[in-house]
N, C-alpha and C positions, 0 to 999 in steps of 0.2 A: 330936813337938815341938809342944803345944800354944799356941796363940796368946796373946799377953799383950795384954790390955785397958786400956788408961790410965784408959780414960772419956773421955777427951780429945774435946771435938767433938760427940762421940754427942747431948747433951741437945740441945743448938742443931737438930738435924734436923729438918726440920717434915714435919706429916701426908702428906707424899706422899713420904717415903723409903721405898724398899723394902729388904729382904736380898735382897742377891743373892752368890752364889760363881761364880767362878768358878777351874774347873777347865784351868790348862794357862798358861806362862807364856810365853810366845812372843810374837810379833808383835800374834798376833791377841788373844790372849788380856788381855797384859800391859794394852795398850794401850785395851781395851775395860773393862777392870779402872779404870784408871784414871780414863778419861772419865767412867764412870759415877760411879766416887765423889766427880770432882768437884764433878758435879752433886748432889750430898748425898744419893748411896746408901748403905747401908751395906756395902762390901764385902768378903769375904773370897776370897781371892787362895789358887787351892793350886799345889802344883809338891813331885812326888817328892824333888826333887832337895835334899836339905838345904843344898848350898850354894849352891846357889839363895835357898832361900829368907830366910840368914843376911845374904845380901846384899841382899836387895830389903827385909830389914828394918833396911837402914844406908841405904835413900833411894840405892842401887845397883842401877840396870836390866843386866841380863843380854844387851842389844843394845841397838845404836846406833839412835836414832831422835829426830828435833830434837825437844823438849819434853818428851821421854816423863820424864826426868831431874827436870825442873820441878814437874812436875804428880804426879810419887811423893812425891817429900818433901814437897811442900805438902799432901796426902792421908793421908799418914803420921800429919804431925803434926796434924792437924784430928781425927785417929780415925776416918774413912768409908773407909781405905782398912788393912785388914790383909793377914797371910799365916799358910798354914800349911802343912803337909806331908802332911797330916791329910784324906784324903777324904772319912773321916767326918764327920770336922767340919764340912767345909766343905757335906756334904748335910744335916747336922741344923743348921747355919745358914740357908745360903737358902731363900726362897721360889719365887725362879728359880734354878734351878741351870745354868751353861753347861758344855756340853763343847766345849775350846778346844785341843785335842791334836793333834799330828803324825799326816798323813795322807800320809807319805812315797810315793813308788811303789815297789813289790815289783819282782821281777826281771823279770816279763813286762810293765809299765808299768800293773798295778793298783795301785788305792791301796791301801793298808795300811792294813789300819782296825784292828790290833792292840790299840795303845792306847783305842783308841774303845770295843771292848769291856770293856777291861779298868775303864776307869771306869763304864760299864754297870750292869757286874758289882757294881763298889763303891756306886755309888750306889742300886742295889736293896738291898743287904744294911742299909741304915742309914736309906731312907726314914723318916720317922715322922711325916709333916704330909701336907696336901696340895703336893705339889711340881712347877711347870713345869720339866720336863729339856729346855733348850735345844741343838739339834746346832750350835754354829757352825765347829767345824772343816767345811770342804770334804769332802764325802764323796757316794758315787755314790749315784744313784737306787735305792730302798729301804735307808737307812742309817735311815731313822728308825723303820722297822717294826721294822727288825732291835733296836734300841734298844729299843722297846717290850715285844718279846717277849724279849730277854735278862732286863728288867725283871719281866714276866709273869709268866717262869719261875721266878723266883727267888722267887715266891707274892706282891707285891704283889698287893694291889687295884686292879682297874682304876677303882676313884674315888679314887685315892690318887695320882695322877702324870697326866699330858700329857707327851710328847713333840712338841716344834714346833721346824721347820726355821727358823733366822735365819739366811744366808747374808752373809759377811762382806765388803766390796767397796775395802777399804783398800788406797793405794798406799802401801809402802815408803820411806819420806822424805818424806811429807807425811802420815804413818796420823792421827792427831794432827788434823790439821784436815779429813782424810774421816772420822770419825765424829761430830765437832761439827759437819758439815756436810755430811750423806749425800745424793746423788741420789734416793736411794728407802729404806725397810725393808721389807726381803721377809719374809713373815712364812707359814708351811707348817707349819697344823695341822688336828686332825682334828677337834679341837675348837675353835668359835669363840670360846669365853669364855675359851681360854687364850692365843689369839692376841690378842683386846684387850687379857689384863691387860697382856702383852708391851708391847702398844701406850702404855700406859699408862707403864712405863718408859721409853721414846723420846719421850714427847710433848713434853718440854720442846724436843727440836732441831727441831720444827715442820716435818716431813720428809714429801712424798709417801709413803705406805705402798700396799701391795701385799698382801693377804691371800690365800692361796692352798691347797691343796693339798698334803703334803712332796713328793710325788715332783714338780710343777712346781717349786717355792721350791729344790730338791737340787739338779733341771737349772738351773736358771736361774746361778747361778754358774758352773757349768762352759761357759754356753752362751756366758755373758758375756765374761770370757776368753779362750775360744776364737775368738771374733768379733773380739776387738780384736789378738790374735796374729794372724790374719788376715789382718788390714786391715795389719798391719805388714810381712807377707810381703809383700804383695799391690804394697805399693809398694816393696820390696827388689828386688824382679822387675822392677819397672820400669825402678828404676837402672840393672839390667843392661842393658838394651834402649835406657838413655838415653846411657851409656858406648857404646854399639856407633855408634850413629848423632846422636851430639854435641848431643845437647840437655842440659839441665839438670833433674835429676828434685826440685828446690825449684819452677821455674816449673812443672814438670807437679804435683805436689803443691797448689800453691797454686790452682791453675787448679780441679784435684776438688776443693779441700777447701771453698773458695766456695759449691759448690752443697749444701744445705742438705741435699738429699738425704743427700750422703755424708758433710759435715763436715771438717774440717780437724784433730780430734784422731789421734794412733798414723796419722799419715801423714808420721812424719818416718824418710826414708830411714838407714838406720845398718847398723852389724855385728849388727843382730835382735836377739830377745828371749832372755830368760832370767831369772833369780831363782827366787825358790821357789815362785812362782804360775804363769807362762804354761805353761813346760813339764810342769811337773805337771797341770795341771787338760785341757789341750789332749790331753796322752796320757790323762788320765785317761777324757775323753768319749770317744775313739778307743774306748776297752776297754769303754765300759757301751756304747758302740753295739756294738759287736762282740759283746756277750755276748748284745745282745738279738736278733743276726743282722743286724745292719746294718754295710756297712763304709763309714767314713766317707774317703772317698777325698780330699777337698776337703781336710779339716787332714792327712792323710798329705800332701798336695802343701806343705802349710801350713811342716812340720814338715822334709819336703826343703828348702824353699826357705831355712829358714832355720839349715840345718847348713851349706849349702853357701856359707852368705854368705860366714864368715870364711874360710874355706878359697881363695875366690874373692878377695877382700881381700889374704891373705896371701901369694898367689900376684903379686899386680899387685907386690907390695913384694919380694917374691924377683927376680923380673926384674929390676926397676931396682935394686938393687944389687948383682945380678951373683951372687947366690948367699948363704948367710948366713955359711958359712964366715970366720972372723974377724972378722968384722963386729961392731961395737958399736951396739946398739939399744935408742935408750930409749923406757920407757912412762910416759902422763900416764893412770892413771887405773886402778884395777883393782877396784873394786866392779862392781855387774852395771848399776847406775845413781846417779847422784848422791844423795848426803843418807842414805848406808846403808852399813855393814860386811858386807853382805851380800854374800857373793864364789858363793852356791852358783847354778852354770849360769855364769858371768860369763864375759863372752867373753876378758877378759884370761888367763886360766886356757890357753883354745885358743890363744890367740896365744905366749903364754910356751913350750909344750911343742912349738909348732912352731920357735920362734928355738932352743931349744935343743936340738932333734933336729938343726938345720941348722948347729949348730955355733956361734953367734951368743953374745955376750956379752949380759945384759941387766941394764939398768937401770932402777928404776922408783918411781914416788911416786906414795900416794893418800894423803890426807886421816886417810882411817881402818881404810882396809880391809889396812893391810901385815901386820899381827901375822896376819893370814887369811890370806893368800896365802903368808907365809913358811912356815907349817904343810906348805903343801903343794908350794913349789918355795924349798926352804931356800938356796938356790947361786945364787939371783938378789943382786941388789946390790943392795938398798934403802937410799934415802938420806932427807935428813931435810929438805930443800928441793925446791921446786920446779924452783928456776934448777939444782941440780947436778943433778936427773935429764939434761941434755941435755948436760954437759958432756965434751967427748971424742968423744959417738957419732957415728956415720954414718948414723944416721936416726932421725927421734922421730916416736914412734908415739900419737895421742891416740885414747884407748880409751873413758873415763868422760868426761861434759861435765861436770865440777865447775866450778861458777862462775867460782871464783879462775883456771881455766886460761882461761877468756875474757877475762881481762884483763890475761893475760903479754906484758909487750915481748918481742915478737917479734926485734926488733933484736938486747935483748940475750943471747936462748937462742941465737940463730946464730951469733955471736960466739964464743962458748965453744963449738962444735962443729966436727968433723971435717970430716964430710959434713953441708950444709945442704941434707938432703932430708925433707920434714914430709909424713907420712899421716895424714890427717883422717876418722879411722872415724868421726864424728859431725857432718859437717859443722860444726864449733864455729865457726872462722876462716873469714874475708875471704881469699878466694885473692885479691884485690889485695890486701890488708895483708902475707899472706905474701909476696907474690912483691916486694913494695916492698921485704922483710926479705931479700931473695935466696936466698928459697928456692924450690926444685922441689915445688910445693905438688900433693899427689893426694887428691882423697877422693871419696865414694861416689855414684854416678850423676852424675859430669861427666864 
């Protein structure tokens, strides 16, 4: 499926656009696709997936993410932003070529660099310029040699290509303003004149950079990650310890987060981490320390701590209502975090298969993520309002902190309920507001 050219845009680009493709339409990829072309790259956009690509050529993103929507169609029609199907094309177009592909984990919690090769593979057979192959999918230490030499093999020149590690550092609901607005660009090559042209394409975001190494720039995202998974155990654990002996793990939170040393970010107590970054990349460092004879004992506690949240959650909520047995339970919230249809890892997922193993009716409403979650428990009850998620139940369960749930009368979901009993997996609400609303307010480290 060859790409169609309007000309649209193209002449207007001034001396500092580059070609770049990129390979893989995803999170990472799509979103990076787009930033750049807004900034007046010329890019080309590929994705096996023909209807994929049929769609992202009607100004249709393939996942939810705020602005991604905006910023295709204005890209579209300017001409800096194409698609194709077409791996070739998309290597005999760029100057930079990204690999932007699923790095799922395998059954023993390696990544899967499957597709990682498999475009390797394509991008060697169709070189014919000088080309930077950038790795920005996530992948373990020596994923760029292995790249190189996939390349190698395939009889390139080695003055025909670079391989340089960009590691990508986007959150999920806000990816869109962390790449117009990066902490850092980590930049892991072997060659330095390929990491400044790199540089060169980022300069406009005016962004501390980091030159390195691949195999430091490789770990460095998984190290990243895994620190901040960490840090979020690190204070889940405490909740527990705050529930045993009645303090409050917001004033302990707030108290560490002050000292500059440790900071106040991924220190907000909840039902733990998940999406398709923390527990991939945390198992992912596990397995490259393991393979190099290290066992990383610290995020195995990391990774206890935070299977056993929900289970620990869901157990305080079984007590107090006496078993789940006929019981009506609704849920606010079932992406893995706000501003995303993202349900893969989402704690809503743990909590649904546990009300329904217990025999529990459930009820539930998100924003965007129901069409996902119906996929995979069809026999829940989704409804199309907020106020009837709680209507009837005997207990509301808030799982995601979407916004709009921070600013529901309380008054009037208890009202329309069974049992006014509220569990706060996110600390979102005023346990005085709830309890003014007459309910048995619970949530995590009180």
């Amino acid at each position: 499926m060859p790409i169609t050219d309007n000309g649209s845009g193209q002449e207007a680009a001034d001396e500092r656009q580059m070609k770049v493709s990129i390979i893989g339409t995803g999170y990472v990829g799509l979103v990076t696709g787009v930033v750049l072309a807004d900034m007046g790259n010329d890019v080309l956009s590929c994705d096996k997936d023909a209807d994929k690509v049929a769609k992202l050529r009607q100004g249709i993103p393939p996942i939810y993410e705020p602005g991604v929507e905006e910023i295709l169609k204005r890209t579209l029609s300017d001409g800096f932003f194409k698609v194709t199907d077409s791996v070739a094309e998309a290597t005999k177009h760029g100057d930079v070529v990204f690999i932007a592909v699923g790095t799922p984990p395998g059954p023993d919690g390696t990544p899967d660099l499957t597709a990682v090769k498999a475009v390797a593979h394509e991008i060697a057979k169709n070189i014919d310029k000088y080309t930077i192959v950038v790795n920005k999918s996530t992948v373990p230490v020596g994923s760029g040699d292995m790249v190189e030499n996939i390349i190698l093999e395939q009889g390139v020149p080695k003055s025909l290509f670079d391989v340089v590690s960009n590691p990508e550092f986007l959150r999920e609901g806000s990816a869109i303003w962390d790449t117009r607005n990066p902490d850092r660009i980590v930049i892991g090559a072997k060659n330095r004149e390929a990491a400044v042209r790199l540089l060169e394409l980022y300069a406009p975001l005016e962004a501390p950079n980091i030159i390195t190494d691949l195999n430091s720039a490789e770990l460095i995202k998984y190290a990243s990650n895994s620190f901040l998974a960490l840090k979020i155990s690190f204070i889940n654990a405490v909740s527990r310890v705050c529930e045993l002996c009645g303090a409050d793990v917001n004033d302990v939170a707030k108290g560490m987060g002050t000292d500059q040393r440790i900071g106040k970010q991924f220190l907000q107590a909840g039902l733990g981490w998940g999406g398709s970054c923390f527990p991939k990349d945390v198992e992912g460092l596990v397995k490259v320390a393991q393979n190099l004879g290290y066992d990383f004992e610290m995020l195995k506690a990391a990774q206890a701590v935070n299977r056993d949240q929900v289970c620990h959650f869901m157990d305080r909520v079984e007590r107090r209502l006496g078993g789940f047995q006929g019981k009506t339970v609704a849920l606010l919230g079932l992406a893995f975090k706000p501003n995303t249809d993202d349900i893969r890892d989402a704690k809503s997922l743990d909590i649904i298969e546990t009300l329904l193993k217990g025999g529990a009716t459930v009820r539930a409403f998100d924003p965007v993520a129901m069409d996902n979650v119906k996929e995979v428990f069809p026999h829940v009850n989704y409804v199309d309002h907020v106020y009837e998620t709680a209507e009837g139940a005997d207990c509301l369960i808030l799982v995601t902190e979407w916004n709009e749930f921070k600013q529901l009368d309380l008054d009037r979901v208890g009202k329309s309920m069974k049992g006014k009993i509220l569990f706060d997996g996110r600390r979102c609400f005023s346990k005085q507001v709830a309890e003014r609303a007459g309910f048995d307010y619970y949530t995590i480290g009180s």
